[in-house]
GUTORPA-409633 format. One record per residue (C-alpha): residue number from 1; x, y, z; residue in three letters. Coordinates in nm, 2 decimals. Last residue first. Example, Ala and Ser with C-alpha at 12.3 -4.5 7.8 and 13.67 -1.06 7.14 Angstrom:
2
   pos       c1       c2       c3   code
     2     1.37    -0.11     0.71    SER
     1     1.23    -0.45     0.78    ALA
This chain:
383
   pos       c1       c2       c3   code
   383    -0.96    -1.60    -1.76    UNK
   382    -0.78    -1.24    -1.63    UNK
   381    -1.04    -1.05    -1.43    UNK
   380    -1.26    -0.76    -1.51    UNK
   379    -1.42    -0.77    -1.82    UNK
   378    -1.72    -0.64    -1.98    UNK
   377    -2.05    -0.70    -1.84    UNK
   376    -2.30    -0.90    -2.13    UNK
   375    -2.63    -0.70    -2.00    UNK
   374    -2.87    -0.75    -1.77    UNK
   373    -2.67    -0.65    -1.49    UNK
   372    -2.84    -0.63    -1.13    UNK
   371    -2.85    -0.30    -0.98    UNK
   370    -2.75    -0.27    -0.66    UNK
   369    -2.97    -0.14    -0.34    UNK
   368    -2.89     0.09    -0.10    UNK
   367    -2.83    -0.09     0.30    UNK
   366    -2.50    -0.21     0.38    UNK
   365    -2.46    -0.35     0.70    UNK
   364    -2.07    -0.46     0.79    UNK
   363    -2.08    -0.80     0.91    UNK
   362    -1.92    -0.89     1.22    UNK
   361    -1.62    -0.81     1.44    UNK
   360    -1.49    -1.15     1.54    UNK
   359    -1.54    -1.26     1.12    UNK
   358    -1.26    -0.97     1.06    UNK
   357    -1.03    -1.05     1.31    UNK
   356    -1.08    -1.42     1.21    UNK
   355    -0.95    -1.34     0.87    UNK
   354    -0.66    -1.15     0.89    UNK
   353    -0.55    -1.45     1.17    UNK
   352    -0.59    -1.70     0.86    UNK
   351    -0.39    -1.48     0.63    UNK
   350    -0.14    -1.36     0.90    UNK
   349    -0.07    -1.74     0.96    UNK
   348    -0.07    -1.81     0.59    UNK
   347     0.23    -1.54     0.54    UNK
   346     0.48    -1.77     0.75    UNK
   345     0.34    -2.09     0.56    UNK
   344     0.43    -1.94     0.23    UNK
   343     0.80    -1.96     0.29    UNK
   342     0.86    -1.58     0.04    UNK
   341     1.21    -1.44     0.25    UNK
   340     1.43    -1.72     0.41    UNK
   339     1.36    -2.01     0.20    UNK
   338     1.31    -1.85    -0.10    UNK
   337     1.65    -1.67    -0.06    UNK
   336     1.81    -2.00     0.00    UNK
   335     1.64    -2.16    -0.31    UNK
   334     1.74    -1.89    -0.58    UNK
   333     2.14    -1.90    -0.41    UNK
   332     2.16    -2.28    -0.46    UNK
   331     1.99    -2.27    -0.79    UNK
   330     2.19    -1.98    -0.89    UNK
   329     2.52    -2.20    -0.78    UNK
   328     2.43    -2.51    -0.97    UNK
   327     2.31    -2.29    -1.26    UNK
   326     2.70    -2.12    -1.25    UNK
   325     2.90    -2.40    -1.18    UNK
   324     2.71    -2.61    -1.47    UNK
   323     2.84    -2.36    -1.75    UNK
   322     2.73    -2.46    -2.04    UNK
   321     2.37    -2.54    -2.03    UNK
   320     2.31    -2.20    -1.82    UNK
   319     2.51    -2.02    -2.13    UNK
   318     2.27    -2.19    -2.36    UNK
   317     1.98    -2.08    -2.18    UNK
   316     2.10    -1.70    -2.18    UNK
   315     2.15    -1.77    -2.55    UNK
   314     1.79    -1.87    -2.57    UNK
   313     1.61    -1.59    -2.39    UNK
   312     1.86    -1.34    -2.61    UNK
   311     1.73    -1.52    -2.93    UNK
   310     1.36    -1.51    -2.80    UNK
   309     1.38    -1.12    -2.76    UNK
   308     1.03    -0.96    -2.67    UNK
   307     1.18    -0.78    -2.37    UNK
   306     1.53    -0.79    -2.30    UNK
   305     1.71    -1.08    -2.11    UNK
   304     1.75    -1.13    -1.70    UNK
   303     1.97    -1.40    -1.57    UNK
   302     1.90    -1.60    -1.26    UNK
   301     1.93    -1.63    -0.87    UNK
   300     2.18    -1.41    -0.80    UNK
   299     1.99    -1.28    -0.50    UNK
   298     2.01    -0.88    -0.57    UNK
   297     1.97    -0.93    -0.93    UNK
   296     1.65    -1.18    -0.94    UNK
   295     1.41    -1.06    -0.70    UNK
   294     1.43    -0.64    -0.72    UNK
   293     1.48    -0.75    -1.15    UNK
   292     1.12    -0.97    -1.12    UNK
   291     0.95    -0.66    -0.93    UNK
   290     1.09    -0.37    -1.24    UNK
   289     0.98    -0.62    -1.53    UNK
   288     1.35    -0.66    -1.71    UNK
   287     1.21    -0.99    -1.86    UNK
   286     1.35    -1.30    -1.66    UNK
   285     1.55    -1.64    -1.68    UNK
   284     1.54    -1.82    -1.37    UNK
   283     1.79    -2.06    -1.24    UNK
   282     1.53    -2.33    -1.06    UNK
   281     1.65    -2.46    -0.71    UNK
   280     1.32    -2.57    -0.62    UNK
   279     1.18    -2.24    -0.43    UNK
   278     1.38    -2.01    -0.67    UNK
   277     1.10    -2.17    -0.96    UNK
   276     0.86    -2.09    -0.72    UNK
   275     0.94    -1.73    -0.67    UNK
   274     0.97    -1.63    -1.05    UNK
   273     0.67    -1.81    -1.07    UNK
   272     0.51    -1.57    -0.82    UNK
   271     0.58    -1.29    -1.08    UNK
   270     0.54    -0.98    -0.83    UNK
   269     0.31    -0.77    -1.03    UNK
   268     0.49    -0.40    -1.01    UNK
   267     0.55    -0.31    -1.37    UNK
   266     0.32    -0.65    -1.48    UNK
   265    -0.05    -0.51    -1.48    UNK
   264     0.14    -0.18    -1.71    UNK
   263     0.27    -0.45    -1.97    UNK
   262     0.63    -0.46    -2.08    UNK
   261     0.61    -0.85    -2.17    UNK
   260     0.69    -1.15    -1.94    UNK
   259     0.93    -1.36    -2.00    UNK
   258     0.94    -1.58    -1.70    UNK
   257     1.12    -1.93    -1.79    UNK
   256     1.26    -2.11    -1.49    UNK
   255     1.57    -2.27    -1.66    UNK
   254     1.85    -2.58    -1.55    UNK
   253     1.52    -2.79    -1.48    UNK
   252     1.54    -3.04    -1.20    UNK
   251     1.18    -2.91    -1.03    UNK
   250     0.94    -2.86    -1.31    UNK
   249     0.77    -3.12    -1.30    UNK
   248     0.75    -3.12    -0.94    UNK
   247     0.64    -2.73    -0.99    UNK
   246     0.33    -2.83    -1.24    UNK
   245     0.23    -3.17    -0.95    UNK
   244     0.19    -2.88    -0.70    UNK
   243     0.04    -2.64    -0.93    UNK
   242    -0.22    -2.85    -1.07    UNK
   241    -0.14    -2.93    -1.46    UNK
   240    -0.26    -2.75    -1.73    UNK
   239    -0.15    -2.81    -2.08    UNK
   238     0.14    -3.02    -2.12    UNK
   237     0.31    -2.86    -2.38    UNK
   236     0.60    -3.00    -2.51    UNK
   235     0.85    -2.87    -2.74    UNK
   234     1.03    -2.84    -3.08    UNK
   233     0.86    -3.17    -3.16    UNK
   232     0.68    -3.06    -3.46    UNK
   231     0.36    -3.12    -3.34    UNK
   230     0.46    -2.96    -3.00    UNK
   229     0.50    -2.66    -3.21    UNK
   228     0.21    -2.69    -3.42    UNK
   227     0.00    -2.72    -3.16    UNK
   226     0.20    -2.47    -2.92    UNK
   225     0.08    -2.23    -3.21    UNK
   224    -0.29    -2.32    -3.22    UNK
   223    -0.35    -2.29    -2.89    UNK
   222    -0.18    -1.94    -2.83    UNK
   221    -0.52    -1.76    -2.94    UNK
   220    -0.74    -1.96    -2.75    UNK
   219    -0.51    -1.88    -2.43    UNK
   218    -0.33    -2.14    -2.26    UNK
   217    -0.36    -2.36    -1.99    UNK
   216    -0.04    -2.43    -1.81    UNK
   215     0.31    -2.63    -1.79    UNK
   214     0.51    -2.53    -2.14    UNK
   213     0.85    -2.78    -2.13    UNK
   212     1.18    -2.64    -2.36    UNK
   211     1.33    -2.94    -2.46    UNK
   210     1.76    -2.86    -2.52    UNK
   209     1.85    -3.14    -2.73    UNK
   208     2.07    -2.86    -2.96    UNK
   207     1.83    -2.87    -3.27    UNK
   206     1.55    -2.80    -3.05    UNK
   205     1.69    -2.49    -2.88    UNK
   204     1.63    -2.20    -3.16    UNK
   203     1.27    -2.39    -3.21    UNK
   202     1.22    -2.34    -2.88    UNK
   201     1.29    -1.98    -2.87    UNK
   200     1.05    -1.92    -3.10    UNK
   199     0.74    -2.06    -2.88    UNK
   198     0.91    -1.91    -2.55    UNK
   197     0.85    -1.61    -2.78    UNK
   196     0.52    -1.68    -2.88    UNK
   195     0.44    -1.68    -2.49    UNK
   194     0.58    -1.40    -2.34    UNK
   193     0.30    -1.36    -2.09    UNK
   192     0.12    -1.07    -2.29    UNK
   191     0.14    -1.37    -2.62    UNK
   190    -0.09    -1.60    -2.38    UNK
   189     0.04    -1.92    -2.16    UNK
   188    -0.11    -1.97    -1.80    UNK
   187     0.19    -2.11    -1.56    UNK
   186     0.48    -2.27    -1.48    UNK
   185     0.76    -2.25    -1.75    UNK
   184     1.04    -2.47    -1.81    UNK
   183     1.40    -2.51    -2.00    UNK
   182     1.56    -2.89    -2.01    UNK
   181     1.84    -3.05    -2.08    UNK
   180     2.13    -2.91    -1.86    UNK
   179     2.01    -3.04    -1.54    UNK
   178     1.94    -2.86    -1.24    UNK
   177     2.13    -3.00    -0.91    UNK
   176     1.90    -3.12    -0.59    UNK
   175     1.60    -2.96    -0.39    UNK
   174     1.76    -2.83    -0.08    UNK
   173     1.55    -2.95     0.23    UNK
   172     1.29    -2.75     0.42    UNK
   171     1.11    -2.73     0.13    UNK
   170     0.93    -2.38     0.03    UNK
   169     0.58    -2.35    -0.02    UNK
   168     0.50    -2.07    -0.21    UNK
   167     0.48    -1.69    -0.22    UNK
   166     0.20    -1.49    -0.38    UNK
   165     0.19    -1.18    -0.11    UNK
   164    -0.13    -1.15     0.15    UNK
   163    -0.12    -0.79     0.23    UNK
   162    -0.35    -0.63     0.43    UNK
   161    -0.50    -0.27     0.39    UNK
   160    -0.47     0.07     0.47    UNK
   159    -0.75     0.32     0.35    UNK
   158    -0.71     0.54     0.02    UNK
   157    -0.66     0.23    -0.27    UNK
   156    -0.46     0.24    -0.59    UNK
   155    -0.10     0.29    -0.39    UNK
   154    -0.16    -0.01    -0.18    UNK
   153    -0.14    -0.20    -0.53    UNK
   152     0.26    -0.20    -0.52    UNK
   151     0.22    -0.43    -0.18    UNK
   150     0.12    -0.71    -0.36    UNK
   149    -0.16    -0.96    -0.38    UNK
   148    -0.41    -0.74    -0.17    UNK
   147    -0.69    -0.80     0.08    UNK
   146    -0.96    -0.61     0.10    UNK
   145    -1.26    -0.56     0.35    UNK
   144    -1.62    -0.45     0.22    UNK
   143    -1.83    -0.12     0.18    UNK
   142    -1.62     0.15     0.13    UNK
   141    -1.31    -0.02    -0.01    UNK
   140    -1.58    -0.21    -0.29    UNK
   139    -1.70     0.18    -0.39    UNK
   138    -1.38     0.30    -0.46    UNK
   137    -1.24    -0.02    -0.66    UNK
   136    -1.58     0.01    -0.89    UNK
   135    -1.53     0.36    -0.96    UNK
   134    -1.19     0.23    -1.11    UNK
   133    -1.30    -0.03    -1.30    UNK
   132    -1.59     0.20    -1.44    UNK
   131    -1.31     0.45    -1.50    UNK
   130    -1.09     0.20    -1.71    UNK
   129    -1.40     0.02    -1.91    UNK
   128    -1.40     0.32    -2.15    UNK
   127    -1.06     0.27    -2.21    UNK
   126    -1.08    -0.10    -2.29    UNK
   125    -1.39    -0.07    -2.52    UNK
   124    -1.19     0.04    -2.81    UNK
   123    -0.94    -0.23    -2.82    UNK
   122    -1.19    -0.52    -2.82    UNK
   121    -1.18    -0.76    -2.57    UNK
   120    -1.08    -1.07    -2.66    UNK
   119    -0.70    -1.03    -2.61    UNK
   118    -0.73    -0.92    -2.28    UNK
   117    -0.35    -0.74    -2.18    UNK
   116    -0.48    -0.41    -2.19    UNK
   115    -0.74    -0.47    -1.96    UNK
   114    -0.50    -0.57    -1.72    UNK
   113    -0.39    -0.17    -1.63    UNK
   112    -0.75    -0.13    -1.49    UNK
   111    -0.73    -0.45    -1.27    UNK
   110    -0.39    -0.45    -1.10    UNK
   109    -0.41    -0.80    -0.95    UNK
   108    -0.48    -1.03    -0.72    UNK
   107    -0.74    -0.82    -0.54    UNK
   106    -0.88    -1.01    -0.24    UNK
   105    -1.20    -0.90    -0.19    UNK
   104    -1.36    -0.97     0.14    UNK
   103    -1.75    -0.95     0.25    UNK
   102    -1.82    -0.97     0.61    UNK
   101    -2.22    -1.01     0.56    UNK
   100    -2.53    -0.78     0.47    UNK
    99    -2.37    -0.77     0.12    UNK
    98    -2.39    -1.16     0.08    UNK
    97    -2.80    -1.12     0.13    UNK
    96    -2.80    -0.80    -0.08    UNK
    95    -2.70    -0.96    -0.38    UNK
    94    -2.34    -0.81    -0.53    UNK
    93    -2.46    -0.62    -0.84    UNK
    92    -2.08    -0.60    -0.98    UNK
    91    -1.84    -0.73    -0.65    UNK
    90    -1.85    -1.09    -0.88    UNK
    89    -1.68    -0.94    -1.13    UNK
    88    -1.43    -0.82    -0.93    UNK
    87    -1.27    -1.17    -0.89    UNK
    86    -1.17    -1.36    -0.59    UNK
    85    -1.42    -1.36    -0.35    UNK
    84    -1.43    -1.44     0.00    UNK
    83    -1.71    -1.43     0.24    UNK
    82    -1.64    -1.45     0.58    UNK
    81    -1.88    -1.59     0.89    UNK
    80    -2.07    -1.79     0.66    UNK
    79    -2.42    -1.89     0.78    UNK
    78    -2.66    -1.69     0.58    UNK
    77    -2.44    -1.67     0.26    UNK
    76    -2.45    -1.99     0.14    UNK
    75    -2.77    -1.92    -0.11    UNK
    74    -2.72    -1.59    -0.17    UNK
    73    -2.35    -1.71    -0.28    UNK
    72    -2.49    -1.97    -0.48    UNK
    71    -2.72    -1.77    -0.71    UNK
    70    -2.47    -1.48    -0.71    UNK
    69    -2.22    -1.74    -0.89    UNK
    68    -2.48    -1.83    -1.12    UNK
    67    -2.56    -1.53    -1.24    UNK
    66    -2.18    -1.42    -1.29    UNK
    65    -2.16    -1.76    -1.49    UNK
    64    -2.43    -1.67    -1.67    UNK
    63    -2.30    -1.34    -1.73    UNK
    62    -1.97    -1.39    -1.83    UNK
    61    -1.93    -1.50    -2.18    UNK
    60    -1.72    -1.27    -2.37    UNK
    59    -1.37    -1.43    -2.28    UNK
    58    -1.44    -1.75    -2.02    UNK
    57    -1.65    -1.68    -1.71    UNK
    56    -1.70    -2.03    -1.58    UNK
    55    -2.00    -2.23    -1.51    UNK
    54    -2.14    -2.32    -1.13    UNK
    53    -2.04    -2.62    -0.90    UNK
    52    -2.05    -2.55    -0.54    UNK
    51    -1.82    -2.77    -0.34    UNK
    50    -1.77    -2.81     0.06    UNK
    49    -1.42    -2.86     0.15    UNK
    48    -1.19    -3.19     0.30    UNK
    47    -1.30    -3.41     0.03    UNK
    46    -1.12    -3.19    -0.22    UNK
    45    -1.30    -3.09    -0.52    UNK
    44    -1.26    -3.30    -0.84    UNK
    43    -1.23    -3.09    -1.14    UNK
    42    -1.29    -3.17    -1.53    UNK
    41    -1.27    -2.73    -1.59    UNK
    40    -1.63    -2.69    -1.69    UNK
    39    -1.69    -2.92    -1.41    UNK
    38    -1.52    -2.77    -1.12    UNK
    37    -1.67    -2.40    -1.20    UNK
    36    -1.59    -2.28    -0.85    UNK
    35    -1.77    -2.24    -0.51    UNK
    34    -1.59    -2.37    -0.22    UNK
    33    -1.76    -2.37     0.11    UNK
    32    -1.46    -2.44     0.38    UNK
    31    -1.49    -2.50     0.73    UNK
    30    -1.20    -2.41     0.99    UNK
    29    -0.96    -2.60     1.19    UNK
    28    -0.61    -2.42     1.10    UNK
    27    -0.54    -2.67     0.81    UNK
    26    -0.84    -2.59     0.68    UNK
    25    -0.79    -2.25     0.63    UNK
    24    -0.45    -2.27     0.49    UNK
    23    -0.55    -2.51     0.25    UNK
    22    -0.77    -2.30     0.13    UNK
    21    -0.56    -1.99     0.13    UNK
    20    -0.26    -2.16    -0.07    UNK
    19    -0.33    -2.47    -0.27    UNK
    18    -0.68    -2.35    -0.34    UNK
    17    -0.71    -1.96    -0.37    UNK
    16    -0.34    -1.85    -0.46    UNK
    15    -0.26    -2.18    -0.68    UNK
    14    -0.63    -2.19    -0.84    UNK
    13    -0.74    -2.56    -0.84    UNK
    12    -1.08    -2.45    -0.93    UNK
    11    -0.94    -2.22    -1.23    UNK
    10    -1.03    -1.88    -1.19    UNK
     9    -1.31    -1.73    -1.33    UNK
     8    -1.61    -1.77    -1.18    UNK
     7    -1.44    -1.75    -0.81    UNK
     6    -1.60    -1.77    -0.45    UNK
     5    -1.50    -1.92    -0.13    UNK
     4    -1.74    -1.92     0.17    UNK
     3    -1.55    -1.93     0.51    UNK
     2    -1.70    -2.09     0.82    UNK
     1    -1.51    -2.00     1.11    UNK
């Protein structure tokens, strides 16, 4: 096949679209177009794909991007078999060219309940945006195929559709022991995702040689914060880091952090980091979100604190610290339940498959126009 991959806003070396799907593509034979904002985020594209450089939606700026992005999909659209995008913005005044081909959406998250958790956008347009998301949703499941992060967003949707879960690449050997000097987290950093706690909690740890270790791109808002903390030498913040060299970094710790707030996208989000810290032996340290207590509890894999409490998130790293049986045997238990339930290579073979189904029975035709935006759209994807 010849798949054309679309995001604005996601970062290029996107975990679910690049180390996951795209790699899962090429790996079974077929041809790649990528287009991503690689030089607003300092990215070189693998040799193995074809890039398509265009700007990124970041907060309030989105419509050149979302310009640009049409731009290149009209422009690749004539000989891909499967067109894949990865943000709903792009599904707002889709040209006609990429609608008269096998379009797919693959919804990574709950998009209506999100808006709560963007920052930038003011409080008063987020309801109003709710319907227009939804109305949007109803009309992309008439028209095009959809594939869905988790199974909890069947329930948004009439027809049946796949699922492609966030799970990760799980070694076939046992990662070795965790430590008992350092806590981690894997992943974009903003207060929804618990991180002004991990902030405070540091500073709780720091006069114990316990380094808490921040792997991600953070919000403008956070910034300044991990700044000052990182200034002070409570902890380091490495900004972001591709996923696979984020999760070797990671991979030793004697904490996985995932504090997560109480925020309607995260009641049935599976955390994938949750996931990938189980995948290298990680003890995890969760929020009570519903999804991250189904993993955690049952396995044994970690400890879960309440919501919004840094002191609780560092006690429950002290008692990992202090007791090496126990994070030797969560890591242990974590990786083993990895192994046997989220291996991401079994899922990327329904993925691929999912795929050429879809490209075997053609486009679907789609005739009424869309109107083009000419106005700043509001959000509809994390940044």
């Amino acid at each position: 096949m010849r798949i054309c991959v679309c995001t604005i806003v996601h970062h290029p070396e996107d975990a679910r679209i690049l180390h996951r799907q795209i790699r899962a593509l090429l790996d079974a034979g077929h041809e790649v177009t990528y287009i991503a904002p690689f030089r607003a985020c300092n990215v070189t594209p693998w040799r193995e794909i074809s890039p398509v450089d265009v700007p990124r939606a970041t907060g309030r700026r989105r419509l050149r991007a979302l310009r640009a992005g049409h731009r290149a999909l009209a422009e690749h659209a004539a000989y891909a078999d499967v067109i894949l995008l990865h943000d709903p913005e792009l599904l707002v005044g889709l040209p006609r060219e990429v609608r008269s081909r096998t379009v797919v959406w693959d919804v990574h998250e709950d998009t209506a309940a999100a808006l709560t958790a963007k920052g930038w956008l003011p409080g008063p347009l987020r309801p109003l945006l709710r319907p227009a998301v939804h109305r949007l949703e109803k009309r992309t499941e008439r028209r095009h195929k959809l594939l869905l992060a988790e199974e909890g967003y069947r329930a948004r949707f009439k027809g049946e559709h796949p699922v492609v879960p966030n799970t990760t690449y799980v070694s076939d050997l046992p990662p070795g022991p965790p430590d008992g000097r350092r806590a981690v987290y894997v992943g974009h950093l903003s207060a929804a995702r618990g991180a002004l706690d991990m902030i405070e909690m540091a500073r709780l740890l720091a006069p114990e040689g316990i380094m808490v270790e921040l792997i991600g791109a953070a919000d403008a808002s956070i910034r300044p914060a991990l700044r000052d903390a990182q200034r002070e030498g409570v902890l380091r913040w490495y900004g972001f880091v591709p996923n696979d060299r984020a999760l070797r970094i990671a991979e030793g710790a004697m904490a996985g952090l995932a504090l997560l707030h109480d925020e309607p996208n995260y009641r049935h989000s599976m955390p994938t980091k949750i996931v990938e810290y189980m995948a290298r032996g990680v003890p995890v340290i969760s929020t009570p979100n519903p999804p991250a207590v189904e993993i955690v509890e049952p396995s044994g894999c970690g400890l879960v604190v309440p919501f919004g409490d840094p002191a609780a998130a560092a006690d429950a790293v002290r008692r990992l610290r202090d007791d090496p049986e126990l994070r030797v045997g969560m890591g242990k238990r974590g990786y083993e339940t990895a192994r046997a339930r989220y291996h991401w290579p079994v899922h990327a073979e329904r993925f691929v498959a999912q795929l050429e189904t879809w490209a075997s029975r053609g486009p679907v035709l789609v005739e009424e126009p869309e109107p083009v935006p000419t106005t700043e759209p509001g959000t509809l994807s994390p940044s």
